[in-house]
SESESE-327372 format. One record per residue (C-alpha): residue in one letter; x, y, z. Coordinates in nm, 4 decimals. Layout:
<atoms>
{"A", {X, Y, Z}};
...
</atoms>
This chain:
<atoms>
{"X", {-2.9320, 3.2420, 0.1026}};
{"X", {-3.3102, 3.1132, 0.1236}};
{"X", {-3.3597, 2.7749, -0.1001}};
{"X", {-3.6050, 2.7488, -0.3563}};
{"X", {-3.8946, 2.5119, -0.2853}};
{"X", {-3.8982, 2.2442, -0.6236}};
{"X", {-4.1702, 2.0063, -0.6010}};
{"X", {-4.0547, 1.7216, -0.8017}};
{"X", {-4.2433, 1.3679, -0.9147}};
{"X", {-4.0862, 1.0554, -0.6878}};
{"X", {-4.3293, 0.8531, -0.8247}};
{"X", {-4.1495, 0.4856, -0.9634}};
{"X", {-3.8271, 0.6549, -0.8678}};
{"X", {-3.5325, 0.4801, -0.6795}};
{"X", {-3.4296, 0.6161, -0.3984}};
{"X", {-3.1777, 0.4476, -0.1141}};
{"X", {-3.1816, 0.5647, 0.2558}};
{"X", {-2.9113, 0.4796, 0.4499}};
{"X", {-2.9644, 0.4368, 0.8333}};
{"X", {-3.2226, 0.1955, 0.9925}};
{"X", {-3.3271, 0.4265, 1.3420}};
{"X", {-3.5929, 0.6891, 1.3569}};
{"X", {-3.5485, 0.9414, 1.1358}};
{"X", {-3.4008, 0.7436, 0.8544}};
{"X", {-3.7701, 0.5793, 0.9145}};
{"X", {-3.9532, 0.9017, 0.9077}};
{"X", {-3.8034, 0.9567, 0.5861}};
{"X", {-3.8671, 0.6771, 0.4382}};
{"X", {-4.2213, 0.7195, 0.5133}};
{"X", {-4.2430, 1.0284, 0.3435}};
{"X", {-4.0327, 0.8989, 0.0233}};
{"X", {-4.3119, 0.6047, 0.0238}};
{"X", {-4.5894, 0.8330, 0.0217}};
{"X", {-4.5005, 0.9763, -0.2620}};
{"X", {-4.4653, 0.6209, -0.4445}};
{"X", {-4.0864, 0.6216, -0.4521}};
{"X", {-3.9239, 0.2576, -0.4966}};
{"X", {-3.6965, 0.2163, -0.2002}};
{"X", {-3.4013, 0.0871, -0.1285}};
{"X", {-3.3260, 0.1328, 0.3005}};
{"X", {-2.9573, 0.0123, 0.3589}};
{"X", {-2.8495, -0.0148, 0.7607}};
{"X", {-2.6618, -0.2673, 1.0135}};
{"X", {-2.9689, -0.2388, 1.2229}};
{"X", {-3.3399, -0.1725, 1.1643}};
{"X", {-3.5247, 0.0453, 1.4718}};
{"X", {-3.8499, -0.0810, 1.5630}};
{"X", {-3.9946, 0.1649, 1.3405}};
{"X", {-3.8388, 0.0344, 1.0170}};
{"X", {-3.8781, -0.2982, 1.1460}};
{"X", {-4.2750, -0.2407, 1.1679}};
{"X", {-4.2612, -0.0315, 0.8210}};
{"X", {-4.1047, -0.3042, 0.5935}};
{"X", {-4.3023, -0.5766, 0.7511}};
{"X", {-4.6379, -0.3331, 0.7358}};
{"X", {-4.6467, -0.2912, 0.3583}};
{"X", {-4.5365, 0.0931, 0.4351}};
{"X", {-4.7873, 0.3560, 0.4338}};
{"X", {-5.0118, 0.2589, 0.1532}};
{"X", {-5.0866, -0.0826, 0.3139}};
{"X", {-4.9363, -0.2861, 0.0590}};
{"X", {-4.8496, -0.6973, 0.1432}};
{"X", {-4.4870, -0.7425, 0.2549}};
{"X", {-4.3212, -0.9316, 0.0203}};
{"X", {-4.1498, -1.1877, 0.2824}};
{"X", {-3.7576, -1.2068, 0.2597}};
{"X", {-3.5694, -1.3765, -0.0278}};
{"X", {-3.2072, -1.5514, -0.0340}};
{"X", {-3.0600, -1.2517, -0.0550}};
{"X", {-3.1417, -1.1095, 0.2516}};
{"X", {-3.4295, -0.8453, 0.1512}};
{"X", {-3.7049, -0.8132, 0.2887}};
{"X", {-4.0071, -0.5363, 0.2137}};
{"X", {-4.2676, -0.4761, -0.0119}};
{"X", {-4.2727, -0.3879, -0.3959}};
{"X", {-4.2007, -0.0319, -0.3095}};
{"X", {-3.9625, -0.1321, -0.0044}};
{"X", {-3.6836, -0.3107, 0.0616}};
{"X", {-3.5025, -0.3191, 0.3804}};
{"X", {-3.1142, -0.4841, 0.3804}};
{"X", {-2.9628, -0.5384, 0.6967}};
{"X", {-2.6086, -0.4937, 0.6504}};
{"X", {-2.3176, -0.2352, 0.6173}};
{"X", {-2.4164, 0.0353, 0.3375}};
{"X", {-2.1510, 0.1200, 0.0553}};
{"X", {-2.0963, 0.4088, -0.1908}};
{"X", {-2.1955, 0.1565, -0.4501}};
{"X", {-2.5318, 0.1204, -0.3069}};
{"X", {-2.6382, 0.4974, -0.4562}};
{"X", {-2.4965, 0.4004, -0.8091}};
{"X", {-2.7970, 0.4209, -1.0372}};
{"X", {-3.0371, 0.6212, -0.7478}};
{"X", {-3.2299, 0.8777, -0.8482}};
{"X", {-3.2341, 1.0403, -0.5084}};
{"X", {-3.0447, 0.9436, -0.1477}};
{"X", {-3.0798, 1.0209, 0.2129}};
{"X", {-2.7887, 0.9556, 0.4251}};
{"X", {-2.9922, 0.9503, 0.8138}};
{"X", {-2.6941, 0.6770, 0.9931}};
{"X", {-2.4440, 0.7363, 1.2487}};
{"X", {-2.1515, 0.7404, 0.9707}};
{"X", {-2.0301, 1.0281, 0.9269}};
{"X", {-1.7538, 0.9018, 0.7333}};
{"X", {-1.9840, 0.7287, 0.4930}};
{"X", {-2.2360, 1.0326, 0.4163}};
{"X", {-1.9395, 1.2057, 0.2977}};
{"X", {-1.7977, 0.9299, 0.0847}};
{"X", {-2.2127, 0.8890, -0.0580}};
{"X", {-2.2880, 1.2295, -0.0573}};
{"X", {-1.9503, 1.3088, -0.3287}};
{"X", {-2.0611, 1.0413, -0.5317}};
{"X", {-2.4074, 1.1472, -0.5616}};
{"X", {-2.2479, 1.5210, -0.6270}};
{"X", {-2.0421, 1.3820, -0.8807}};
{"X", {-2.3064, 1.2280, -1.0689}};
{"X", {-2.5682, 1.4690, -1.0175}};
{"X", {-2.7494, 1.2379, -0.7730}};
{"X", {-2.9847, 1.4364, -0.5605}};
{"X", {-2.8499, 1.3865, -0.2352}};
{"X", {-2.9627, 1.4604, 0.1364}};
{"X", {-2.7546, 1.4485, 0.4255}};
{"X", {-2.9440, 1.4756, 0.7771}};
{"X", {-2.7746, 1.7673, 0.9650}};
{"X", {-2.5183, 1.8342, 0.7355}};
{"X", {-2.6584, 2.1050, 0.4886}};
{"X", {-2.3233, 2.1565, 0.3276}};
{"X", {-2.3210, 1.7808, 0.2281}};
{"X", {-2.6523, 1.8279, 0.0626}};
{"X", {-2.7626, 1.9307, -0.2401}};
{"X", {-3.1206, 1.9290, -0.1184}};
{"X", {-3.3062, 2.0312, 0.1877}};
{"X", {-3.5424, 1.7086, 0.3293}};
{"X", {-3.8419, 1.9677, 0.4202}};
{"X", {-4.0967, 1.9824, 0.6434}};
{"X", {-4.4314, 1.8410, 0.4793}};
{"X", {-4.8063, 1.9306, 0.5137}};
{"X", {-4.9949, 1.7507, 0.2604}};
{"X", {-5.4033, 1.6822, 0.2161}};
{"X", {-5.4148, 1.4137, -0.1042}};
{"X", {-5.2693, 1.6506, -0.3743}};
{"X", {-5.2280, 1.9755, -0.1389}};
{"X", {-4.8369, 1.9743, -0.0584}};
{"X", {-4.6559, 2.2305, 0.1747}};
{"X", {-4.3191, 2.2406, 0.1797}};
{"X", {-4.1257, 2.4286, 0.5063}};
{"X", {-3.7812, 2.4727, 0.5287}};
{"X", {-3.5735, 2.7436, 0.7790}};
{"X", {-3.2703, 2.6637, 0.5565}};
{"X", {-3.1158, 2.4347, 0.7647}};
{"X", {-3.1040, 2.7046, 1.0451}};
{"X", {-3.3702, 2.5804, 1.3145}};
{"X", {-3.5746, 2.2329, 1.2551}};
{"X", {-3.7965, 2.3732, 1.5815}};
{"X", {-3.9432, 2.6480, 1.3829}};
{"X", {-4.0372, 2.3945, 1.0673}};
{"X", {-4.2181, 2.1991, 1.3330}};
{"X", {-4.4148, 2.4818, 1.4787}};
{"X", {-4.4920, 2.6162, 1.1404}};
{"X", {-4.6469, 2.2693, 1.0062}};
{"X", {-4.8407, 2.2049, 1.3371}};
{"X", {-4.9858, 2.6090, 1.2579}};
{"X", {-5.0385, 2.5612, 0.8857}};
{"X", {-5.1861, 2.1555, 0.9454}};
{"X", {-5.4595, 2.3558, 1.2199}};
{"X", {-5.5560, 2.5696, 0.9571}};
{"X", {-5.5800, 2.4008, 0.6280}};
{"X", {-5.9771, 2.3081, 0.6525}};
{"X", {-5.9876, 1.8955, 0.6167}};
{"X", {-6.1860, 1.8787, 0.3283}};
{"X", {-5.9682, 2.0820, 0.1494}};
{"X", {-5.7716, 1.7489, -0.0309}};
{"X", {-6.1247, 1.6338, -0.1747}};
{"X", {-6.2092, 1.9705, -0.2833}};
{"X", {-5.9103, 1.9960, -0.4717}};
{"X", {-5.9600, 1.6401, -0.6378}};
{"X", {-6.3186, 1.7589, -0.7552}};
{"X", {-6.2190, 2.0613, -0.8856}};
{"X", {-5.9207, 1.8928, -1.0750}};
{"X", {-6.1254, 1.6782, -1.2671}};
{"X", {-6.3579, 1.9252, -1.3764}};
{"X", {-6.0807, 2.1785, -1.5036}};
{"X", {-6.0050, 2.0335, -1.8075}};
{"X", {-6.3569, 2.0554, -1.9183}};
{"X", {-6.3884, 2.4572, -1.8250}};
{"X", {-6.0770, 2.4762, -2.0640}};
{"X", {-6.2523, 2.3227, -2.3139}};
{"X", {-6.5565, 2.5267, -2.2961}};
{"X", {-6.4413, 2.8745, -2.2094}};
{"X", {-6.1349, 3.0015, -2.4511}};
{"X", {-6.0926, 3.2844, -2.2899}};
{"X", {-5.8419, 3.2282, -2.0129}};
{"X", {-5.9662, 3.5468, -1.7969}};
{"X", {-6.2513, 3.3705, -1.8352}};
{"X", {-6.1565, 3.0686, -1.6747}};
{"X", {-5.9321, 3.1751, -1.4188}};
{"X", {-6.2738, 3.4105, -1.3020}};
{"X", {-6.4725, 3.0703, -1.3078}};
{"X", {-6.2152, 2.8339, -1.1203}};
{"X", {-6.1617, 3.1107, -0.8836}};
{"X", {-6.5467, 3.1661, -0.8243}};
{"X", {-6.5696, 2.7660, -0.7796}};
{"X", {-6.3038, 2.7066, -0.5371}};
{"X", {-6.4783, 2.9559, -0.3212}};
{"X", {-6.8093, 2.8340, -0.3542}};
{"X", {-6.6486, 2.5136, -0.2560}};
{"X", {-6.4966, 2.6824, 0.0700}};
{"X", {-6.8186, 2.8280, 0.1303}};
{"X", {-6.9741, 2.4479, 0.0936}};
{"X", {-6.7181, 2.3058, 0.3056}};
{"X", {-6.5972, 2.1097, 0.0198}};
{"X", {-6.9230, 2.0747, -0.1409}};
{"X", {-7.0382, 1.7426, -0.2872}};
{"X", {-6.9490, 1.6372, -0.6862}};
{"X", {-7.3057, 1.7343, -0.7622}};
{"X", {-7.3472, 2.0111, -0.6179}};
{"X", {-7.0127, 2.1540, -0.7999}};
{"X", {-7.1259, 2.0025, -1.1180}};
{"X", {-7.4443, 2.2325, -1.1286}};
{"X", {-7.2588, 2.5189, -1.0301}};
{"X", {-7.0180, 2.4691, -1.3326}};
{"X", {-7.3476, 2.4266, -1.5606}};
{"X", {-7.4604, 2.7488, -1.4306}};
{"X", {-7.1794, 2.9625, -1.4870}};
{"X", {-7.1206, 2.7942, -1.8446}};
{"X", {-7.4734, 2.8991, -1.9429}};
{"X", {-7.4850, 3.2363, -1.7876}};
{"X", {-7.1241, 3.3028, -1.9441}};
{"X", {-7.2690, 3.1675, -2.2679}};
{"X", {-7.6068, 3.3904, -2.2007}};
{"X", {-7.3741, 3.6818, -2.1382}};
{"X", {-7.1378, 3.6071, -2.4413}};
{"X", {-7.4526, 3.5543, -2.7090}};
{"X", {-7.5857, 3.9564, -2.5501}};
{"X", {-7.2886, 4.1183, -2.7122}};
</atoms>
């Protein structure tokens, strides 16, 4: 049975990965991007970790230092270097299990079942009760690919096809129209209306290769007043 993609708000939430190598890293870059508070639990820290904790993660934030307690990391990272525990996912909003422990991912991952912790298990779909997906994302643009579980090669080739055609301004373009939508709600009721005019300016955007605030600004004044124009003829 396919899944069904859920896009879901991580900002200020706590999440824990367990594992310190590669892909418990990758992860965690990902869960950081989207402004989670994280918690990364493992014996030993990979390079990659290693450079992530002490880099502030991905939005460039100051690492915090270590403290008596071990931790080291930034506001929205920590990074403990010792043997993970069921009780480190008590309270979590969200884990990833990426270690060598088999053992332990089960123990975690029917804990987190039990109390409806979202809970990801790296090549064990049956453990999970989500799928960690493949990500394409231009500011507030997110793709999510998943083959089910069934074949991580075709996720990759999908993303590197989807990331070579999304056009790179698209992000901006998307931020630019956002901010003028609420005003178009404002000023046109009518919501056929409005979906005609934030279709027409997304394309005129394309068209404009993202097109600069300005120049979208007096192409929403000029629909407004020939929708107006058109209205008042009736």
């Amino acid at each position: 049975m396919a899944y069904f993609p859920m896009f879901i708000d991580l900002e200020g939430k706590k999440c824990l990965v367990v594992g310190g190598g590669r892909v418990a890293a990758r992860k965690a870059v990902q869960l950081l991007d989207f402004g989670a508070d994280l918690l990364v639990v493992a014996k030993e820290a990979s390079p990659e970790m290693q450079r992530l904790a002490e880099s502030g993660g991905p939005d460039g934030t100051a690492a915090l230092g270590q403290g008596a307690d071990g931790t080291a990391g930034t506001r929205h990272l920590r990074l403990q270097l010792r043997p993970a525990s069921v009780e480190d996912a008590k309270g979590m909003d969200l884990v990833i299990c990426a270690s060598d422990d088999r053992g332990l991912h089960e123990e975690i991952a029917a804990f987190c079942k039990e109390h409806k912790i979202l809970v990801n298990v790296a090549d064990d779909k049956e453990g999970s009760s989500f799928l960690f997906p493949g990500l394409v994302r231009q500011g507030e643009v997110v793709l999510g690919i998943t083959s089910g579980g069934k074949s991580p090669a075709a996720v990759r080739y999908l993303r590197g096809q989807i990331e070579g055609m999304l056009p790179p301004y698209l992000g901006g373009l998307v931020e630019r129209l956002g901010a003028l939508r609420e005003r178009i709600k404002e000023t046109v009721p009518d919501p056929r209306e409005r979906e005609r005019l934030f279709t027409a300016l997304f394309f005129a955007g394309i068209e404009g290769e993202g097109s600069s605030p300005e120049d979208l600004e007096k192409l929403v004044r000029e629909m407004l007043e020939t929708a107006n124009t058109a209205k008042g003829g009736k």
